[in-house]
NUZA-408717 format. One record per residue (C-alpha): x, y, z; residue number from 1; residue in one letter. Coordinates in pm, 1 decimal, always signed. Example, Ala and Ser with C-alpha at 12.3 -4.5 7.8 and 13.67 -1.06 7.14 Angstrom:
(atom (+1230.0; -450.0; +780.0); 1; A)
(atom (+1367.0; -106.0; +714.0); 2; S)
END
This chain:
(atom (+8479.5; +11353.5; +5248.9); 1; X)
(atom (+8358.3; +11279.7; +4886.9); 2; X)
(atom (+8021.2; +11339.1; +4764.4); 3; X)
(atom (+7761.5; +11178.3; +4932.3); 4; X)
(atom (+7403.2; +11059.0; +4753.9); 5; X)
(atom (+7114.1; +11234.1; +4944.0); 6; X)
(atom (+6956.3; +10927.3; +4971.0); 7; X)
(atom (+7260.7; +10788.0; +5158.2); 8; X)
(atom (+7384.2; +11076.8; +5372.7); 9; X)
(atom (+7229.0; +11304.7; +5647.6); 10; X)
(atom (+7180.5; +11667.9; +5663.7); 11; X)
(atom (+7262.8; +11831.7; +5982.2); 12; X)
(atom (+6940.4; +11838.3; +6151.0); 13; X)
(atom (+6933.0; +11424.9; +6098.2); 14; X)
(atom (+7260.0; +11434.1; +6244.4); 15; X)
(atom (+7179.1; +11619.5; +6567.3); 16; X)
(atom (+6854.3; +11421.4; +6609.8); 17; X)
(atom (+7077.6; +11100.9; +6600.1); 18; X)
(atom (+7335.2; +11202.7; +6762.1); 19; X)
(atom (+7176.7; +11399.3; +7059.3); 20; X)
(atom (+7401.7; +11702.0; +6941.7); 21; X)
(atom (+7286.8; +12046.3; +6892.7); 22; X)
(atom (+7306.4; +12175.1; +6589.5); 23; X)
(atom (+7557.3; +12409.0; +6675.6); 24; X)
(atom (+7783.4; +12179.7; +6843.0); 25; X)
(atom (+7770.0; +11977.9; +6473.1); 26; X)
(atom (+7932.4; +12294.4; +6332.8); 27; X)
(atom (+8196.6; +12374.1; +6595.1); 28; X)
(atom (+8315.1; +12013.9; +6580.9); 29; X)
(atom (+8338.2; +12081.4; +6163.1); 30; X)
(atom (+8527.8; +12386.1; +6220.6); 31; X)
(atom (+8751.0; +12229.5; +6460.7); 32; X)
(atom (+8831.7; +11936.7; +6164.6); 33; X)
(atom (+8714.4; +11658.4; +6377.5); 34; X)
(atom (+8424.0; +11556.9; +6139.4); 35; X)
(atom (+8354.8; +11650.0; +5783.1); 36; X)
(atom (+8098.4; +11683.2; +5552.1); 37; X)
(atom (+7989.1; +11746.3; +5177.8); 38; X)
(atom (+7717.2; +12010.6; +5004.8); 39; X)
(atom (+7481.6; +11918.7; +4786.0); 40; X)
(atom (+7344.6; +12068.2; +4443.7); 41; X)
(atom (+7104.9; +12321.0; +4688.3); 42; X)
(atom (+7476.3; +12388.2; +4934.6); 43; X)
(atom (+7338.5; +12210.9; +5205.7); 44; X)
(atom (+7568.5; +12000.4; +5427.3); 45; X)
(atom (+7534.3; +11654.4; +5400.0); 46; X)
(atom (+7681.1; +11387.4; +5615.4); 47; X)
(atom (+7792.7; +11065.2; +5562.2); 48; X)
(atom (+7640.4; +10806.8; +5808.2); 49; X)
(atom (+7968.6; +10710.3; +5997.0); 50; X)
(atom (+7989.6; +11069.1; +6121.4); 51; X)
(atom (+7737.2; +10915.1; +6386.3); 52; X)
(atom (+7999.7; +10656.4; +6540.1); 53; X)
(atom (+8246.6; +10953.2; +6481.3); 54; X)
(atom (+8048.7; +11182.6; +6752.6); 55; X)
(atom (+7969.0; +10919.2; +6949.1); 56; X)
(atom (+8360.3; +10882.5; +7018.8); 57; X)
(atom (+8423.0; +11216.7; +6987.2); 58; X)
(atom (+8172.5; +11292.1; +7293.2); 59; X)
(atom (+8308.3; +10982.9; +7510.2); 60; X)
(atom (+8656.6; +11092.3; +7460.3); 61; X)
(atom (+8568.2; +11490.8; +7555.1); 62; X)
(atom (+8361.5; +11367.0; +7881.4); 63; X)
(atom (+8623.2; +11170.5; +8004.0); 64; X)
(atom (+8837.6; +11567.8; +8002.4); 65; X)
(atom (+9048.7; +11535.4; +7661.7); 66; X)
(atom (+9045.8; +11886.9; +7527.9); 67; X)
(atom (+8933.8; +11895.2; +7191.8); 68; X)
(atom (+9279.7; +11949.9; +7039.3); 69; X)
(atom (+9399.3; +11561.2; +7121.3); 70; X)
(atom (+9074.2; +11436.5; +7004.1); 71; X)
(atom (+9142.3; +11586.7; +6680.2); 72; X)
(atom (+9533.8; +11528.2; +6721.1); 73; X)
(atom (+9428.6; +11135.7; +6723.4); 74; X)
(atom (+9167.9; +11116.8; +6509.0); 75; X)
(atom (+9348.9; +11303.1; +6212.8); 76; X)
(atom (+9592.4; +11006.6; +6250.3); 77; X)
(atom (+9349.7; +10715.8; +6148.5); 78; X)
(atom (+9388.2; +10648.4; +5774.8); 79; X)
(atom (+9143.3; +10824.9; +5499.2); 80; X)
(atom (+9012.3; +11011.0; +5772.9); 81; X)
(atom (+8772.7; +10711.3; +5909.2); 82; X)
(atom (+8563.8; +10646.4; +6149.7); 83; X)
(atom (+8737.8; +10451.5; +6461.8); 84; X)
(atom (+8694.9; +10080.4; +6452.7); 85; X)
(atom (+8744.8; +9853.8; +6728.1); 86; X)
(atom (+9096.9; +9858.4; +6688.0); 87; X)
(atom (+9133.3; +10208.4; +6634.1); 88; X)
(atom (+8932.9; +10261.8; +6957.9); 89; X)
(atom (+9163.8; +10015.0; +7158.7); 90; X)
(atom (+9497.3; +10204.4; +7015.6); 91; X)
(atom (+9319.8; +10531.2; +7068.4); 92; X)
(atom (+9211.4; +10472.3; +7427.4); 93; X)
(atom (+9535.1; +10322.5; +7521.2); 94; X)
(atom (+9697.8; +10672.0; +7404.0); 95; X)
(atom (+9417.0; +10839.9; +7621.5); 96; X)
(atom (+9461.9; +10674.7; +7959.9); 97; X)
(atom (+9799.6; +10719.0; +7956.8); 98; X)
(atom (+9712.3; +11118.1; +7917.0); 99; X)
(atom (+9444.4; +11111.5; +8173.5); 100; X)
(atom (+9636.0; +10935.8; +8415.6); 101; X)
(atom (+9870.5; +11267.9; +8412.5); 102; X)
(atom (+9561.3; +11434.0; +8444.2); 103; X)
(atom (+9430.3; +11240.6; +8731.0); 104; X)
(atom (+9792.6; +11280.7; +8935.5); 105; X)
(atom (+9764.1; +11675.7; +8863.3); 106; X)
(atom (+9442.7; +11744.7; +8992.6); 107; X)
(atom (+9489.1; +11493.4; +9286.0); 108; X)
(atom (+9756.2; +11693.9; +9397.2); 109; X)
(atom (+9578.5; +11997.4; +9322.2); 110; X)
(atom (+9308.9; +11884.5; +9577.2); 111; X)
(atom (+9510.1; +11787.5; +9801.3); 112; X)
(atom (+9717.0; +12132.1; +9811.8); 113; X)
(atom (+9388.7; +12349.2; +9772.9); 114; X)
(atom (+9313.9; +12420.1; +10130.5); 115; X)
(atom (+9655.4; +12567.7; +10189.0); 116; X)
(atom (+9720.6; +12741.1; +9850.4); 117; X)
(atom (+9556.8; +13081.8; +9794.6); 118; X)
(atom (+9625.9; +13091.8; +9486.7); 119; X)
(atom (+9978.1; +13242.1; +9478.2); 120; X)
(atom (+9891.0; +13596.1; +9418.8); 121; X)
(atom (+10053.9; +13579.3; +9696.6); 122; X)
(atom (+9852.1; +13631.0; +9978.0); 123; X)
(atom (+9990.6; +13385.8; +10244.3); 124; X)
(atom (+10297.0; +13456.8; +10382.7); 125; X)
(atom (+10332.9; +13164.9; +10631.9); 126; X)
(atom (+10341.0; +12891.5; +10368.1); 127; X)
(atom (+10422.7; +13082.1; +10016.0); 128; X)
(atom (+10795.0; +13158.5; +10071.9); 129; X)
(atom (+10886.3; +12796.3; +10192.4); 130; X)
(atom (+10773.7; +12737.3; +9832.7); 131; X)
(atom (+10812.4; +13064.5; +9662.3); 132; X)
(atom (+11164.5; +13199.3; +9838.1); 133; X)
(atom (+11198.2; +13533.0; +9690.2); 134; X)
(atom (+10917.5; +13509.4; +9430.3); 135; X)
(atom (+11118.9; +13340.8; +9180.5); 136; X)
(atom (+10775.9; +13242.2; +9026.1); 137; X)
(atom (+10712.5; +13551.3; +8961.4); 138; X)
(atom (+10965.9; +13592.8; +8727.5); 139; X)
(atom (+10757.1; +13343.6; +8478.3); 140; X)
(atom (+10485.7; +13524.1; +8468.6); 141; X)
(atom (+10143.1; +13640.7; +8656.8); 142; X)
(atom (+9888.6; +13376.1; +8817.7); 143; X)
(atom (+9959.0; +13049.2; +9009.3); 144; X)
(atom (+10266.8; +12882.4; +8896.9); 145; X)
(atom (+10244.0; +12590.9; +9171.0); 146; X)
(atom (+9994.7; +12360.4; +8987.3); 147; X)
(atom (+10257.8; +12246.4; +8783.8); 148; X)
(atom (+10505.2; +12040.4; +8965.5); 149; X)
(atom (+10782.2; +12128.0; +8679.0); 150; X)
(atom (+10718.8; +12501.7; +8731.8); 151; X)
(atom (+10954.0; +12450.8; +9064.0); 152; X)
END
């Protein structure tokens, strides 16, 4: 992000006021490269105003489940580093379903497993070995390996 005037950009604690964000949850998302912002002649951050619409998809996106890391994967793709448009939002949210629809199927079947899995420690040893014949889970490591329908 270039230099902003003062008169034209927000410091931080505009931003959060505007935004509903904490302070603090300004900086991690500026660590984690999904906004940006500028210093001014006294090194405080300074904002330009689109960061606003930037959160505000930002925070739709995360409460919907996307993990930070494909919210930044995405938005680093828009050109100049802008602030989604209409368009961008349609493309972008397009890209997201299809990536919360696998998320949807995974944790339906996770419910609908949960009252016979244990866990695979493996603790049950009426329904775990029709599953788990001779632990060959184990051999990929510690903790459940069943959540994941390609683990079989």
């Amino acid at each position: 992000m270039g230099k902003a005037s003062d008169s034209t950009s927000l410091s931080v604690g505009q931003v959060a006021a505007r935004s509903g964000l904490s302070v603090s949850a300004i900086r991690f998302y500026e660590a984690k490269g999904l906004i940006r912002s500028s210093r001014n002649a006294g090194n405080q951050r300074r904002y330009r105003r689109d960061v606003l619409r930037r959160l505000a998809v930002i925070r739709v996106a995360n409460r919907t489940g996307l993990p930070l890391a494909s919210i930044a994967h995405a938005l680093a793709g828009l050109p100049d580093e802008r602030t989604p448009n209409a368009a961008d939002w349609k493309r972008l949210s397009t890209h997201w379903r299809a990536e919360l629809d696998e998320r949807i199927a995974r944790l339906t079947q996770l419910r609908d497993e949960l009252t016979g899995c244990i866990g695979c420690g493996c603790l049950s040893l009426k329904s775990c070995p029709l599953r788990n014949a001779q632990d060959r889970l184990g051999e990929s490591g510690n903790g459940p390996r069943l959540l994941d329908a390609d683990a079989l």
